[in-house]
TORMAR-962300 format. One record per residue: residue number from 1; residue in one letter; x, y negated, z negated of N, C-alpha, C, O in turn. Coordinates in Angstrom, 3 decimals, decimal comma. Last residue first. Example, Ala and Ser with C-alpha at 12.3 -4.5 7.8 and 13.67 -1.06 7.14 Angstrom:
<recs>
(rec 2; 'S'; (12,850; 2,250; -7,080); (13,670; 1,060; -7,140); (12,900; -0,030; -7,870); (13,409; -1,138; -8,039)) (rec 1; 'A'; (13,190; 5,690; -7,800); (12,300; 4,500; -7,800); (13,200; 3,300; -7,800); (14,236; 3,319; -8,465)) 
</recs>
This chain:
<recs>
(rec 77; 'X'; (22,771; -16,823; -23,921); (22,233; -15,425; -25,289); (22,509; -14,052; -24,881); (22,226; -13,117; -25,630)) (rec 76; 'X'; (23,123; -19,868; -23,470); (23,871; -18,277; -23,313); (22,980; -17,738; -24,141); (22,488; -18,362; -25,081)) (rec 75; 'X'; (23,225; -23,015; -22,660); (22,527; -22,038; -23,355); (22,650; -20,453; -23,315); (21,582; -20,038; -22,866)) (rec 74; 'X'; (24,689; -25,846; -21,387); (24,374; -24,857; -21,833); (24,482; -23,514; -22,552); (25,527; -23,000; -22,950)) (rec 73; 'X'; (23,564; -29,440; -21,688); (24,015; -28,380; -22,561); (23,864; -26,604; -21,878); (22,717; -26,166; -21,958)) (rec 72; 'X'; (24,628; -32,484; -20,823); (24,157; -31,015; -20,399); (24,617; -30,081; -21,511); (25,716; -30,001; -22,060)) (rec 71; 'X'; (23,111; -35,727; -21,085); (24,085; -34,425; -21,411); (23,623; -33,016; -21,324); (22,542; -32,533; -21,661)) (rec 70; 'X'; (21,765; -37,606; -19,816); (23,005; -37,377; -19,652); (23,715; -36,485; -20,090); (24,857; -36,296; -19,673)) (rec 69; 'X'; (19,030; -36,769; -21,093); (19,625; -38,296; -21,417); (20,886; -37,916; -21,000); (21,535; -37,786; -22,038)) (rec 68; 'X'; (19,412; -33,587; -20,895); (18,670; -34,296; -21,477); (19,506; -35,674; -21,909); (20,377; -35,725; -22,777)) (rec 67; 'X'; (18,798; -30,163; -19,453); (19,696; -31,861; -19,569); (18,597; -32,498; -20,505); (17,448; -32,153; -20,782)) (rec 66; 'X'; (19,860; -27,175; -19,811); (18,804; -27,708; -20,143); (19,502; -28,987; -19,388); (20,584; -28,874; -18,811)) (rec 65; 'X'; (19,756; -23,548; -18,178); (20,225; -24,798; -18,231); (19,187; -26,182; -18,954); (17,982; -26,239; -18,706)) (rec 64; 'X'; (19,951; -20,502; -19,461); (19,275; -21,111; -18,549); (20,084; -22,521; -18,496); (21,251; -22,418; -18,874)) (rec 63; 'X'; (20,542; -16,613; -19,321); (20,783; -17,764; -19,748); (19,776; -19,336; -18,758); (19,138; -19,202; -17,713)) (rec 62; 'X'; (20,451; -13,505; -19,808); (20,022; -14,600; -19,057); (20,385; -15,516; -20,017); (20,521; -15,328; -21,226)) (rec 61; 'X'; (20,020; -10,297; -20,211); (21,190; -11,201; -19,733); (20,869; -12,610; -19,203); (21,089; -12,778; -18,004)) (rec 60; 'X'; (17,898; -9,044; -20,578); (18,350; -9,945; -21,572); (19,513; -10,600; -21,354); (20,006; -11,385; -22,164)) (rec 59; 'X'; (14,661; -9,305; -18,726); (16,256; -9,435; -18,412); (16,830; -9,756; -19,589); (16,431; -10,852; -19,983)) (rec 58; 'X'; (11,962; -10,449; -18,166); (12,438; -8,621; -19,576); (13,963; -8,780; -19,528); (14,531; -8,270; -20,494)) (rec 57; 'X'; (12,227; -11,929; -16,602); (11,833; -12,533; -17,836); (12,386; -11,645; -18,944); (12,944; -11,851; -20,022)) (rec 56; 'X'; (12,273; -10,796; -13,812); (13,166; -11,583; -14,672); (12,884; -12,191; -16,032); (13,621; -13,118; -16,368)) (rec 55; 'X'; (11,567; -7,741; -13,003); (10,843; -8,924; -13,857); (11,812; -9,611; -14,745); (12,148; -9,318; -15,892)) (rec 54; 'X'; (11,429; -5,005; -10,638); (11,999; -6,169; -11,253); (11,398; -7,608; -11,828); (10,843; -8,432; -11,101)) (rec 53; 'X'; (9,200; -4,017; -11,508); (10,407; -2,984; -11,538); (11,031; -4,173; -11,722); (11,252; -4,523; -12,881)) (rec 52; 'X'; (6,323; -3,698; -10,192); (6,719; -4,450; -11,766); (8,361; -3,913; -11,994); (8,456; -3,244; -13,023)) (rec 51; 'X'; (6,283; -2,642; -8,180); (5,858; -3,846; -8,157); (6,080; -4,524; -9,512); (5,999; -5,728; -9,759)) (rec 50; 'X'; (7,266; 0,360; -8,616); (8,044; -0,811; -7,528); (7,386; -2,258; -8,045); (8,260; -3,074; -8,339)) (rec 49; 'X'; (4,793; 0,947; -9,377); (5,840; 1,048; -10,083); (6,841; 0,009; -9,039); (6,768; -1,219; -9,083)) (rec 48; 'X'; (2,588; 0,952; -7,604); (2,823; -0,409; -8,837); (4,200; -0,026; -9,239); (4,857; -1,038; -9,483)) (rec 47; 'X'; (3,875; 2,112; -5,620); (4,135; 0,427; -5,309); (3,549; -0,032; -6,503); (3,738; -1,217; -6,777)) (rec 46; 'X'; (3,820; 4,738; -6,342); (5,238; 4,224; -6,412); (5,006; 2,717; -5,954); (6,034; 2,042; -5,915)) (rec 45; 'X'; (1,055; 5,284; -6,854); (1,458; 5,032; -8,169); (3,171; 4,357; -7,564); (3,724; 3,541; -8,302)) (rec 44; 'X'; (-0,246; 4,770; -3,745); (-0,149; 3,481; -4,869); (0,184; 3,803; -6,200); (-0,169; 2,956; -7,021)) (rec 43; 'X'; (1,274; 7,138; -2,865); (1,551; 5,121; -2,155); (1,184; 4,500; -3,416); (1,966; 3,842; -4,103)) (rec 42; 'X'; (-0,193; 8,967; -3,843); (1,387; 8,772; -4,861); (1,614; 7,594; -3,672); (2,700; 7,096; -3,971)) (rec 41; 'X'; (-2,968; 8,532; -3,314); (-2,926; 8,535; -4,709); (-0,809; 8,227; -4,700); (-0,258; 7,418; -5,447)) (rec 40; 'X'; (-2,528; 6,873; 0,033); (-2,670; 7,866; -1,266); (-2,347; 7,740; -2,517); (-1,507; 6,918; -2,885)) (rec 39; 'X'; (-3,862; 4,043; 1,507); (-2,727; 4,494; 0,775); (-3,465; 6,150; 0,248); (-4,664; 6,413; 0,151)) (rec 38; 'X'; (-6,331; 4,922; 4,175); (-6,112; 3,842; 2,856); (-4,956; 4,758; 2,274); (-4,969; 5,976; 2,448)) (rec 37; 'X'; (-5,330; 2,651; 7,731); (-5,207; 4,222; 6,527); (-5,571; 3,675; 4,956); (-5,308; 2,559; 4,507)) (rec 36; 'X'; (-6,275; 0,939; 10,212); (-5,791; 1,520; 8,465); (-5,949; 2,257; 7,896); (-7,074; 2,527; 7,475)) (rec 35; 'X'; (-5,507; 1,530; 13,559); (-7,088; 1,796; 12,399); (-5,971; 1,970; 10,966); (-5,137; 2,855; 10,773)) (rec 34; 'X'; (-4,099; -0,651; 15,877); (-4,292; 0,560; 14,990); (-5,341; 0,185; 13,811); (-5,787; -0,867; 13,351)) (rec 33; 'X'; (-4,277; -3,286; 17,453); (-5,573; -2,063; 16,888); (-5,267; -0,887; 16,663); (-5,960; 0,028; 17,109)) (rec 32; 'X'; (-2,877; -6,207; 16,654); (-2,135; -4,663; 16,494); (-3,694; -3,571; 16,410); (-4,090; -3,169; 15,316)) (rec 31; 'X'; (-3,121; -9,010; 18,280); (-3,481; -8,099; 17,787); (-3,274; -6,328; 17,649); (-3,531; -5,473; 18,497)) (rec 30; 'X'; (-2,020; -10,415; 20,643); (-1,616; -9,892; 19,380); (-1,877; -9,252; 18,633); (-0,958; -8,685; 18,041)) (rec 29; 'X'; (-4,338; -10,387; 22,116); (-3,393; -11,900; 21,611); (-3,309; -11,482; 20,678); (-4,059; -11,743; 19,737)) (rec 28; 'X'; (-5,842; -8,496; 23,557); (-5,896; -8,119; 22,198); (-4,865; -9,496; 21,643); (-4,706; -9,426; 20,425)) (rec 27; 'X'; (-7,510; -9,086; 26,887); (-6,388; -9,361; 26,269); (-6,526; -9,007; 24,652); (-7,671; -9,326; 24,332)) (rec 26; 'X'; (-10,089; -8,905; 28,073); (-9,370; -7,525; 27,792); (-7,940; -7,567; 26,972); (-7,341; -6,590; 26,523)) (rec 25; 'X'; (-10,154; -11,733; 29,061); (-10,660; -10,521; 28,837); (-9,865; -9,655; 28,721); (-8,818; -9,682; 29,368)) (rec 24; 'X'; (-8,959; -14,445; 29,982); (-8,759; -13,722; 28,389); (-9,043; -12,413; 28,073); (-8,500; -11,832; 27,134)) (rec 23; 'X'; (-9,918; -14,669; 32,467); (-8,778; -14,150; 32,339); (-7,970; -13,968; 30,944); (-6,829; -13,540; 30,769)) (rec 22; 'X'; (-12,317; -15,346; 32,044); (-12,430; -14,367; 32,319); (-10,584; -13,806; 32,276); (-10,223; -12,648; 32,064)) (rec 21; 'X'; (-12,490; -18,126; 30,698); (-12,510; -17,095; 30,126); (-12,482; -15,742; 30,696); (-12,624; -14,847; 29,864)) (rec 20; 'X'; (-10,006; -20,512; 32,043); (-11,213; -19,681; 32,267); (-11,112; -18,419; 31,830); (-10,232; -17,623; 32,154)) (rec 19; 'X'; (-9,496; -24,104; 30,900); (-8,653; -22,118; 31,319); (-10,448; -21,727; 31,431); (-11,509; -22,268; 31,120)) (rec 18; 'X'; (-9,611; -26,747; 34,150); (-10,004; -25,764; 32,541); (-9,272; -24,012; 31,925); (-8,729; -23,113; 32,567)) (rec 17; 'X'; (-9,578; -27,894; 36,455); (-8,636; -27,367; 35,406); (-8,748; -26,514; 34,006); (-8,036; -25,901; 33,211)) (rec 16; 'X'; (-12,361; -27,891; 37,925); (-11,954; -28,682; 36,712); (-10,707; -28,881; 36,294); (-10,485; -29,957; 35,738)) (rec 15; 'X'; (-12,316; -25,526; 38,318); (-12,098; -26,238; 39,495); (-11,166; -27,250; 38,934); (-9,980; -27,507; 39,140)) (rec 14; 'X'; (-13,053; -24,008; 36,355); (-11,628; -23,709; 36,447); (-10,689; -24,875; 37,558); (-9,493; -25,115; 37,721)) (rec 13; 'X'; (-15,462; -24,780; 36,114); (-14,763; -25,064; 35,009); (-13,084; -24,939; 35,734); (-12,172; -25,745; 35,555)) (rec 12; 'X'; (-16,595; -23,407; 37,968); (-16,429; -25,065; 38,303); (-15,877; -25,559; 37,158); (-15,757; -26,782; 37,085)) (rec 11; 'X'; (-16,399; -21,306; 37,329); (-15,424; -21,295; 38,736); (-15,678; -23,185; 38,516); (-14,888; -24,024; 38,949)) (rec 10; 'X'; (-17,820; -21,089; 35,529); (-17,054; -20,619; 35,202); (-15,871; -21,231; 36,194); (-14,727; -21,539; 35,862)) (rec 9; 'X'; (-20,491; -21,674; 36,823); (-20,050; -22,330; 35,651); (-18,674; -22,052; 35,459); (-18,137; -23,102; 35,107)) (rec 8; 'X'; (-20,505; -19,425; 38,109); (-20,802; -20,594; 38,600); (-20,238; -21,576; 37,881); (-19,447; -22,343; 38,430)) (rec 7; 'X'; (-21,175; -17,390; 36,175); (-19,740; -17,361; 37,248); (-19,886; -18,624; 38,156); (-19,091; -18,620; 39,096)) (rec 6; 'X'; (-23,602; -18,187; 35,100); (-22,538; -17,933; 34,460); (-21,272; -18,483; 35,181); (-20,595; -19,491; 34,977)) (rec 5; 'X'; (-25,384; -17,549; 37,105); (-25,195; -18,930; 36,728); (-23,934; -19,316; 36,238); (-23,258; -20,281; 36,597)) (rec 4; 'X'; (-23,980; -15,881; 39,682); (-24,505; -15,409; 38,468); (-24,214; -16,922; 38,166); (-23,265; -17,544; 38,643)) (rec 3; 'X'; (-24,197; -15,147; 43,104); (-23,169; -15,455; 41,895); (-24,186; -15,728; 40,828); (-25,351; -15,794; 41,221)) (rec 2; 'X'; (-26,104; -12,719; 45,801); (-25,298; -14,665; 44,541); (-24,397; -14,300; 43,518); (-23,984; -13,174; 43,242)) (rec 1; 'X'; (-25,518; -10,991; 48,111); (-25,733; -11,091; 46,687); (-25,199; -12,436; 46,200); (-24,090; -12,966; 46,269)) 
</recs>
């Protein structure tokens, strides 16, 4: 039986130095193949809630810093 044009090609690639695709086969390079789930109704009411929970802006404890021409001022409230 012959060799296949393919595997011809393949073996004179490798002669070459080349990588050769047959020893990529079957490899997943990382790839995680678990199948995704889609969230449930209570995954996605506790990650918006989680997702807006902390918002530094609603904070009334804040303060910030200004400068301006060499002098610093700051700003408390």
């Amino acid at each position: 039986m012959s060799t296949s044009k393919a595997k011809k090609i393949r073996q004179k690639l490798e002669k070459q130095g080349k990588l050769n695709p047959e020893l990529m086969r079957g490899s997943w390079m990382g790839v995680n193949p678990i199948v995704r789930t889609m969230p449930t109704l209570k995954q996605k009411v506790s990650h918006l809630h989680k997702k807006h929970k902390r918002n530094p802006g609603l904070d009334s404890n804040d303060s910030f810093l200004y400068t301006h021409f060499n002098k610093i001022l700051l700003i408390s409230s």
